[in-house]
N, C-alpha and C positions, 0 to 999 in steps of 0.2 A: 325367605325360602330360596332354597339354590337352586341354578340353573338345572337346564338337562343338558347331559352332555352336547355339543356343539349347538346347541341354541343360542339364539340374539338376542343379546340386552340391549336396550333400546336409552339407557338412561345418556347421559352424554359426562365423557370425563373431564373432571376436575382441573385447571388448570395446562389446558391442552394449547395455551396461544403462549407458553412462558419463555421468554426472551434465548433465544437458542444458544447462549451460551451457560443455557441453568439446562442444558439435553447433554446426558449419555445413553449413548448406544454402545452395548458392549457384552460379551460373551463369555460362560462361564468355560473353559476348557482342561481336559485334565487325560491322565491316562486313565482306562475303566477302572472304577472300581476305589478310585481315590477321593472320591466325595462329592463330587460336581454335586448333582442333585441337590442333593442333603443338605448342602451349602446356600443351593437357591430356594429351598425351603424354608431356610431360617428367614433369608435374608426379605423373604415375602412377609413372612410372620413378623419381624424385627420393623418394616415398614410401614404394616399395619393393612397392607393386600391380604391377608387369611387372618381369622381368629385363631387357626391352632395351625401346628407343624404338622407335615404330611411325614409319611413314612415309607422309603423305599422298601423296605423287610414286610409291611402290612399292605402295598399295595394303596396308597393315600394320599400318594404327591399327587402336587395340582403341574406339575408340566411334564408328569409320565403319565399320562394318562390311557393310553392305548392298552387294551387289554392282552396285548403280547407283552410291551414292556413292565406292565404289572405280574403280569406271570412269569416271567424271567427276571424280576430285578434289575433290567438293565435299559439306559437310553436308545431307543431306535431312532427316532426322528427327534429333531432338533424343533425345541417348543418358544417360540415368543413371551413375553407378558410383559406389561408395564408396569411400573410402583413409582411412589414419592418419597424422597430422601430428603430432608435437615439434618446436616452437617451439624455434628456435636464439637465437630473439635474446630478450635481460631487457628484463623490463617489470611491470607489473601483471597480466598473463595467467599464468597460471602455466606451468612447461615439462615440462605432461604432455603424453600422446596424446589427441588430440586428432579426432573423427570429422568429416572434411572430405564430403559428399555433393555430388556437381558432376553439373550437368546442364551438356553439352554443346549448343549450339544453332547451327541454320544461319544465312549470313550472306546467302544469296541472298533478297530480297523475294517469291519465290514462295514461300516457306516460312515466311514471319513468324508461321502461327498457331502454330508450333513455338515460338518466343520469347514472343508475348506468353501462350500459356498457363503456361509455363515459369518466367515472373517474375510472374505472380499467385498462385505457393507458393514461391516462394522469398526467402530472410531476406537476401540479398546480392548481389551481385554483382563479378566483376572483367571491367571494359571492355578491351577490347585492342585498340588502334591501330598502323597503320601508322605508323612512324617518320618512315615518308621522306611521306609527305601529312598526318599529323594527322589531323585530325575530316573524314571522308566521307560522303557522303549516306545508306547504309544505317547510320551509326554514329550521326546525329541520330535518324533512326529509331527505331533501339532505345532511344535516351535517352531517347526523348519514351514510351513505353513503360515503361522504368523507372519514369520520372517519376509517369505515372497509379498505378503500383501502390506509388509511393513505396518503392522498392526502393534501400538504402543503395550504393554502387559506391566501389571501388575503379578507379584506372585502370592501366594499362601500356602506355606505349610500348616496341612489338616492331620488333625489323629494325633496328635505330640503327647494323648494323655491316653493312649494306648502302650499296651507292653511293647518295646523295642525304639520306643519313638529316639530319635536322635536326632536333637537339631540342627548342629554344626556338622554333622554327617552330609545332611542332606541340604545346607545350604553349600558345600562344598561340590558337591556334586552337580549343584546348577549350574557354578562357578567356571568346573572343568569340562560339564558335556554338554552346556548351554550355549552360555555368555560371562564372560570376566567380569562386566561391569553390572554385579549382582551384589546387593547388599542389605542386612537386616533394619530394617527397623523396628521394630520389635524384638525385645528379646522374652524369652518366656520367663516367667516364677516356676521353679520346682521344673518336672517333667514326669514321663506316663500319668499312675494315679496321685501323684502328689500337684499335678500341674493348678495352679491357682491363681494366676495372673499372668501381666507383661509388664517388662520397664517400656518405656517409652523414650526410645534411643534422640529422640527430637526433643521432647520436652524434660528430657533426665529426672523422668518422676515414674512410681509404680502405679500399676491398677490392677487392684487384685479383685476377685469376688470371690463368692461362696459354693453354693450349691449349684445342681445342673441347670436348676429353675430361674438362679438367680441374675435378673438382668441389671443387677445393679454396679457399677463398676466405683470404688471405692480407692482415693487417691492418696497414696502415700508413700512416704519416703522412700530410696530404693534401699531395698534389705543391705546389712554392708558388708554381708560376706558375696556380694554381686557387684557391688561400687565399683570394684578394679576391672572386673570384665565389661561390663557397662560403659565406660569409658574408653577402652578400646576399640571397641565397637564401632562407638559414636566416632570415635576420630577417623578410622576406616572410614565409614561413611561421608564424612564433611571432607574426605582425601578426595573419594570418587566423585562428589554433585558439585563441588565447590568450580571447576570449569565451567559448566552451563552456565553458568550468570558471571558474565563480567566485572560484576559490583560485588557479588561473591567471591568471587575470584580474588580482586585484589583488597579485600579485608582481610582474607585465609592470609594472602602472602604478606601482607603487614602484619600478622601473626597476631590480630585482631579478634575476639570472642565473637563467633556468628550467634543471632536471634534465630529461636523456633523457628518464623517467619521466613528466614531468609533462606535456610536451609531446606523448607519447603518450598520455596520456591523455586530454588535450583533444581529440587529432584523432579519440581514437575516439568520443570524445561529440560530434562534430563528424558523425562519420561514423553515427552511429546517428540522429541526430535528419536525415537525407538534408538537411544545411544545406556539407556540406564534403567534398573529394575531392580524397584523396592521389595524387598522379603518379608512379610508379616509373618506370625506364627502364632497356633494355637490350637484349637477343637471348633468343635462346633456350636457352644455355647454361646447366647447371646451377644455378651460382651468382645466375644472374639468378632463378630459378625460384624457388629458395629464399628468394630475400626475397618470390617474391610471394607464397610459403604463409606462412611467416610475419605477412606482414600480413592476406590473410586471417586467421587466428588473432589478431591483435593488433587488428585493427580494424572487421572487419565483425562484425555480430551473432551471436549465438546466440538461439534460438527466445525466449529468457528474459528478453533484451534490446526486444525489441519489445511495443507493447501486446497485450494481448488481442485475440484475431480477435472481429469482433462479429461477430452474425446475426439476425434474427427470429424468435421463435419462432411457427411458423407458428398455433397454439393459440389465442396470445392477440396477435398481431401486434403487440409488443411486443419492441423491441429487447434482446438480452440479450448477453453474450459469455462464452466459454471461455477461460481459463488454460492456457498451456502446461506442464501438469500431468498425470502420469501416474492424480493420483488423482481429475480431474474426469470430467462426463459423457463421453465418445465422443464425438468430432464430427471427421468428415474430408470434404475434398475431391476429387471425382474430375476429375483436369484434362488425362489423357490416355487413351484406348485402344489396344490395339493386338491383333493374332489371332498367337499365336504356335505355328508349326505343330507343335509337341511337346507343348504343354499349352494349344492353345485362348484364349480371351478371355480379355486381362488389362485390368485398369482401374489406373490409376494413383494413388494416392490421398496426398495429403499428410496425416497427423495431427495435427491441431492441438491436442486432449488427448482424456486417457484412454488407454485402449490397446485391442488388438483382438488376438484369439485366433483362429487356424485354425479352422475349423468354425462361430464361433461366427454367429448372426444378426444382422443390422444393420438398420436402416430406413433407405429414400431418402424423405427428405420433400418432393422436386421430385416425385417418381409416387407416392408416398406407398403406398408395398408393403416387401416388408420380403422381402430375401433373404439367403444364407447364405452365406457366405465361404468356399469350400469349403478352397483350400490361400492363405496368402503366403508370397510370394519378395519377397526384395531383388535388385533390378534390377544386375544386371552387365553394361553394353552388351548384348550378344546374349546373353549368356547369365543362370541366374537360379539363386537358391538358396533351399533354402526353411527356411521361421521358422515356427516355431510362435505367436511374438507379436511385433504389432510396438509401439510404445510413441511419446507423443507428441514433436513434433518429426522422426520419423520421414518419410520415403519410402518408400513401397512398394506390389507390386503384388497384387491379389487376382483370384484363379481362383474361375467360379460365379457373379459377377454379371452377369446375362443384360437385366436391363432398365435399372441403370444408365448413363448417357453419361456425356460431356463435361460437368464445370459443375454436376452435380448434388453435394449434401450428404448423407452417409449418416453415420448417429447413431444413437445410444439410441434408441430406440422412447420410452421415460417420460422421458425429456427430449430433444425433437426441436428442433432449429434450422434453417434453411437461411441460410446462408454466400452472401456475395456471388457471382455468377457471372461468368462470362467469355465477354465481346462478343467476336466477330468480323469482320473488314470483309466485306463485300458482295462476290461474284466478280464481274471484268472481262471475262472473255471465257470464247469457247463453242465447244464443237466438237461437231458433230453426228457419232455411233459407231456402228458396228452390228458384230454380230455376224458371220465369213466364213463360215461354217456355219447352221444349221438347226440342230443339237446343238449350238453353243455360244452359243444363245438364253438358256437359262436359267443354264446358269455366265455369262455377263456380268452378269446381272441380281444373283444372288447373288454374285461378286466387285465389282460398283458399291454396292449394302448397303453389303460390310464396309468397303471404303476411304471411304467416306462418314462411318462409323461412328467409323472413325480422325482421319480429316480434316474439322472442321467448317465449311473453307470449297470443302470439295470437295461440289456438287449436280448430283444427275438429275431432270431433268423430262422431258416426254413432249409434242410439239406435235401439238397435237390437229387441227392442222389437215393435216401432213404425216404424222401419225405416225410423226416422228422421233426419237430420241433425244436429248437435249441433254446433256453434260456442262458444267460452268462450272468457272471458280478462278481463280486470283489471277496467272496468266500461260501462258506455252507452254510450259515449263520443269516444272511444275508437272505439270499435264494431260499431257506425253509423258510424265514417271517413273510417273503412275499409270496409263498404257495399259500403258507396258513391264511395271509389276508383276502385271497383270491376265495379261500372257501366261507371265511367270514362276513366280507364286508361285499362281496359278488358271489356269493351262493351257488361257487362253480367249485366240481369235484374232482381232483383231477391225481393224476400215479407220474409219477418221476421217477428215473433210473438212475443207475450212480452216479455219484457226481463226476465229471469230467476233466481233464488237465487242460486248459486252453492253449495248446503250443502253435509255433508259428512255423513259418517256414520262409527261407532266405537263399540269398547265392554267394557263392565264395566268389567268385571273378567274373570279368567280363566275357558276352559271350555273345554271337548274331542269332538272329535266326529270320526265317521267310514263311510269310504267310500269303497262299494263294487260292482264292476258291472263285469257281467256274463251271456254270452251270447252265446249261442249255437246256431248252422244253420245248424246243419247237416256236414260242413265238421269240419275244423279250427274254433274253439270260440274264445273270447275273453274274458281273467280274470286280473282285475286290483284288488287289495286292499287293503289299508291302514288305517291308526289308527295317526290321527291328534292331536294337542294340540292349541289353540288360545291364547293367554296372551295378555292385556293393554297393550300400550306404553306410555309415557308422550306424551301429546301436540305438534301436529308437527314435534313428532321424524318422522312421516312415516312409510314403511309396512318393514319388515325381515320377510325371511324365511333363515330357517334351518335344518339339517337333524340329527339325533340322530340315525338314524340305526346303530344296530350294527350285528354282528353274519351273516350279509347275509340275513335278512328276507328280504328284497328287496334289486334286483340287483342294481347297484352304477348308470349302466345306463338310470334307469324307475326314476331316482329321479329331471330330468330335467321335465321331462312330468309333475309330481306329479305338481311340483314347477309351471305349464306352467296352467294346472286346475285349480290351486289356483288361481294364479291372476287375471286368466279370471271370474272366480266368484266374486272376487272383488271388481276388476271394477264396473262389472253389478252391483253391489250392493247384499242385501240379504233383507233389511228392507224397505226401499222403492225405491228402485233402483239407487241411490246415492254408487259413489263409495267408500270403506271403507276404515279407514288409521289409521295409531296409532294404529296398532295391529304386533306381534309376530305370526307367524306361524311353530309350529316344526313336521314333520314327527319322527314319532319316535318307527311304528312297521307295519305289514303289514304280505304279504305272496304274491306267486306269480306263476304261473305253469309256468314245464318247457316247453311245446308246444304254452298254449294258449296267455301268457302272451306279452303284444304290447306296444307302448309308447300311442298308444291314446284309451286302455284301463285303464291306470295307471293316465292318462290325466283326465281322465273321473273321475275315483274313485276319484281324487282331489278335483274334483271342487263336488264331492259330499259330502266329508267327510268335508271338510272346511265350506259348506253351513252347515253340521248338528252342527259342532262345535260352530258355530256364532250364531244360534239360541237358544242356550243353554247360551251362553256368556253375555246376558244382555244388548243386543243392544241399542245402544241409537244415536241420529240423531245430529248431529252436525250444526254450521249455521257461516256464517261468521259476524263477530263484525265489525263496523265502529268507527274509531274516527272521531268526524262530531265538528268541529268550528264553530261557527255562530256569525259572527260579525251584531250588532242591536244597536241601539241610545236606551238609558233608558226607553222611553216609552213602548217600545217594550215586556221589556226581560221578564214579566211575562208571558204573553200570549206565548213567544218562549218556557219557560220553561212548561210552560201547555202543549204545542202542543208535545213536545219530550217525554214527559212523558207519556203523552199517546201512544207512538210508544215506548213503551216498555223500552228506554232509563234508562242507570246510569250517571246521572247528579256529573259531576267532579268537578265541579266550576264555576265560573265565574274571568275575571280580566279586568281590566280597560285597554284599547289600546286607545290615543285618542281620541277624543269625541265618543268613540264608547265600547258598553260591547262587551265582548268576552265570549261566553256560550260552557265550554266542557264539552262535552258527549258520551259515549261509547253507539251505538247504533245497534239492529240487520240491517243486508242492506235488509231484507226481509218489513223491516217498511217505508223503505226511500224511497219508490214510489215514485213518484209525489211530493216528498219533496220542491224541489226548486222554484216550482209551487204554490205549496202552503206557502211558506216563505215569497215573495213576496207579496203572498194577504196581508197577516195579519200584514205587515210590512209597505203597501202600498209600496212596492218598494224599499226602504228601507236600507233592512237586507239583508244578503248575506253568502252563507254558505260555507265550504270548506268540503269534505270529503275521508279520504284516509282509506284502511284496518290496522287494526288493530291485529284482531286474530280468531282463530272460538272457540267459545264454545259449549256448550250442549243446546240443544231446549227444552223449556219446555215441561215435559209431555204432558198437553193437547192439546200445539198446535201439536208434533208431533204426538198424535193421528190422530189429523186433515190431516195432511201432508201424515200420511201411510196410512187413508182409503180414498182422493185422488187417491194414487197411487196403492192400492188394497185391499181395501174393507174388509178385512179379518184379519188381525194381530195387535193385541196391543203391545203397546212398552212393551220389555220384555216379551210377552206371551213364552212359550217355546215349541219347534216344538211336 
């Protein structure tokens, strides 16, 4: 009988203590739309985790399961599951079971904090590409991601037995918009509907099969109208891996015949040191599946394979590291939340070593408190099962910690560390919410918490001058699935206005200013005042302050306050009430009475002397950039390019993908209203666009005139106060 959704299975897993060099942890990643799921469907079914395949078109997968991402076809949240893997093919891996742990990730850009937290605890990865386009704009994305976390990857091209499929298209394209050191192992039989196999560039033998059903993979000789490509290939390959291995190395250069064996061996020293990346190819058929678990298992890491996670020990702030060892200190990572309505907050926690018992207490050394773990479960999509221990290399989630987040390290208490954390981008855009009730004031309030909680690029602020609600994130996409969840899973109702451009605001050059407030009442006054400085920052550095007092003209302790005025000015904005960033802030003279002087007069002169500073600084309005893809069939791409250009767009290029152009453009997200609305007209349906952030720059003069006498009527860019 099956679960209910998010329910606990009580039974205990199979093979949960298996020597941690038979553990991967590792991620399915891809651009939308390129197969992920689909892929981790089989590869569950193919394992023997589900009797049958789910269906992203039917709404059936077991790791989409939220009833958004069933009604849209597409990954929202990134889903967990475990399976077991024996390795079919010989090698140096041995052909035991093997515990494969796959997180599933979306491929939409409104969702990216789901990947990049995803691939800062995980030991691998397999990339899945569209067949028929190669390397996509969300697929640089996530490599460049990888990349930062130096996460080892496998690849696969999926769909080869679709119309357009092109394999050396799109292993070329990894080649040039990737990494060089990219190479096939697999070569396909046939291609789109004729596709029927692969050679196997390692073992220079065919496997072909039959039908869609058919898991059976049948070994024979390679057709010999392929024999000549097939050995190109192979020598390619034996070019690139043959350095990883020393021993390899000098048998190549005695111009000596390498073994299967040896040659796998190289690529996985190739693949663990993130210097090399094998290319499989195929569909979605069984057969295909199974080489890609296999090489999982043959080529990406186990926890044992990588170095040591380093971290701080916050004590003596002295770099230290843990061993993926069940017999060192404790130390994990919490890199997801999520409120699961059966059992409450769960935290997600990687184990890097030691191990962690039900009940037992841990310390967070980022809030440096110490709580109690009350149950873990191992994460099964929606649903969860619970362990009494979980051991390092592990995933898993724990019930009871109430003040750990995202990004924090929980350890031993007598040997504390905190573990690298995890950045994420800044939101694009904003929608102003409110509640459609009076009683559903305080559930919005508490349903915006927890998804905050969950989502670290989803924020609420309060504008203090409308007293409206803000929400922001990382697109429209994003912001509707988290209203829809608000009224489904928190039974709050609530109306949103358009959506918003998140811009910013910054200073051209350096500038002073004075802040002085003084206030008499008859008993005790209050006297704050200081003498500010503003300076530019490069792009994206963010805000600094600092304090240059010297001699005592302000006490050491009114310089928190000071610091406390400023930001809150900030924030608010000064030019059209957009918060400011990319700026320097120095306190650097002042004075102060000995009776009347207070922190929230000192508070005060901040946020006035900062205001007087920035209007004198050359203010100028910032706007975020989009890179915007636009894949259109040739009759198209004039009219596409007219239409961007008139949205203000710098037109990058175009290049050829398939029977389709590919149009890149760096465009304001203030132009990209209605864009995809109107792409489809003029394409009749057609064309299809991708768009992720980019960068913010500077808004034109004119329009931010526009933008600041919107916002009040009164100040030109640059006027000075």
């Amino acid at each position: 009988m099956a679960a209910k959704k998010g329910a606990l299975i009580t039974t205990t897993t199979e093979n949960r203590q298996l020597p941690i060099s038979r553990i991967r942890n590792i991620g399915i990643i891809a651009h939308i739309d390129a197969g992920k799921t689909t892929t981790t469907e089989r590869i569950l079914f193919e394992s023997g985790k589900t009797y049958k395949y789910g269906s992203v078109d039917e709404g059936t997968t077991v790791t989409d399961w939220m009833e958004q991402e069933r009604e849209r076809g597409i990954t929202i949240v990134s889903a967990a599951i475990t399976t077991f893997w024996t390795p079919k093919i010989k090698g140096d891996i041995p052909q035991e079971s093997h515990r494969v742990n796959i997180i599933d990730t979306p491929g939409h850009i409104d969702f990216t904090v789901e990947v990049e937290r995803s691939l800062r605890v995980l030991d691998g990865a397999v990339m899945i590409f569209d067949g028929r386009t190669g390397v996509e704009p969300q697929s640089e994305t996530v490599w460049r991601q990888a990349d930062k976390y130096t996460v080892p990857r496998i690849c696969a091209l999926n769909k080869l037995n679709l119309i357009g499929a092109d394999w050396e298209g799109s292993i070329l394209s990894i080649r040039e918009r990737l990494n060089p050191n990219a190479a096939p192992v697999d070569m396909p039989i046939g291609i789109e509907h004729e596709l029927h196999g692969v050679v196997d560039l390692i073992e220079m033998k065919a496997f072909t099969y039959q039908g869609t059903q058919d898991n059976t993979l049948n070994e024979e000789e390679i057709p010999s109208d392929l024999v000549e490509k097939a050995e190109k290939y192979r020598d390619e390959l034996v070019e690139k891996v043959a350095e990883y291995d020393d021993g390899v190395l000098a048998k190549y250069l005695d111009g000596q015949e390498l073994t299967p064996a040896e040659i796998k061996r190289a690529i996985r020293k190739g693949v663990i040191q993130g210097k090399f990346f094998p290319i499989l190819g195929g569909d979605n058929r069984m057969p295909t599946v199974q080489r890609i678990l296999d090489s999982v298992v043959e080529y990406l890491p186990s926890p044992l394979d990588l170095p040591p996670v380093k971290g701080v020990n916050p004590n003596t702030e002295q770099e230290e590291e843990r061993k993926p060892s069940n017999d060192e200190p404790f130390s994990a990572l919490a890199f997801k939340l999520n409120v699961d309505p059966h059992i409450g907050r769960l935290v997600w926690l990687r184990i890097y070593s030691g191990t962690l018992r039900a009940g037992s207490v841990i310390y967070n050394t980022n809030k440096r408190t110490s709580e109690r773990a009350g149950r873990l479960v191992l994460l099964h999509a929606d649903q969860r099962e619970l362990v009494e221990e979980a051991y390092a290399g592990e995933i898993v989630a724990a019930v009871g910690l109430k003040e750990t987040t995202t990004g924090d390290t929980v350890c031993n208490e007598a040997k504390p560390i905190i573990l690298e954390n995890i950045k994420f981008p800044e939101p694009v855009i904003s929608l102003a919410i409110e509640p459609k009730t009076r009683q559903d004031q305080e559930k919005l309030g508490y349903a915006m918490n927890r998804l905050g909680e969950e989502d670290p690029t989803f924020r609420v602020k309060t504008n203090q001058e409308t007293g409206q609600t803000i929400i922001s994130g990382m697109g429209e996409l994003q912001l509707e699935v988290l209203v829809d969840r608000m009224k489904r899973e928190f039974n709050v109702e609530a109306t949103t206005g358009a959506p918003q451009v998140a811009y910013k605001e910054t200073v051209r050059k350096i500038a002073k200013g004075e802040g002085k407030y003084i206030r008499q009442t008859g008993g005790r006054g209050q006297y704050g005042h200081c003498l500010l400085r503003v300076e530019p920052k490069g792009r994206g550095e963010g805000y600094e302050f600092v304090s240059e007092i010297k001699g005592g003209a302000i006490p050491q302790e009114y310089i928190p306050a000071i610091e406390k005025g400023v930001r809150e000015a900030l924030e608010n904005g000064i030019l059209a009430g957009f918060p400011m960033v990319d700026l320097k802030v120095a306190v650097y003279d002042g004075s102060f009475h000995e009776v009347d002087s207070s922190e929230i007069a000192f508070k005060i002169a901040g946020s006035m002397a900062v205001q007087d500073a920035v209007k004198r600084a050359d203010m100028a309005l910032l706007e975020p950039i989009m890179k915007v893809a636009v894949s259109t069939p040739d009759n198209f791409v004039g009219d596409v390019i007219g239409d961007l250009s008139s949205r203000r767009a710098q037109i990058l290029g175009t290049e050829t993908r398939g029977i389709f152009q590919v149009i890149n453009a760096l465009v304001p997200l203030s132009e990209l209203q209605g864009y995809a609305t109107s792409l489809r007209s003029m394409s009749q349906g057609r064309a299809s666009s991708y768009v992720e952030p980019s960068h913010y720059q500077e808004v034109p003069v004119n329009i931010t005139q526009q933008i600041v006498g919107q916002k009040s009527g009164n100040m030109r860019v640059g006027q000075k106060a």
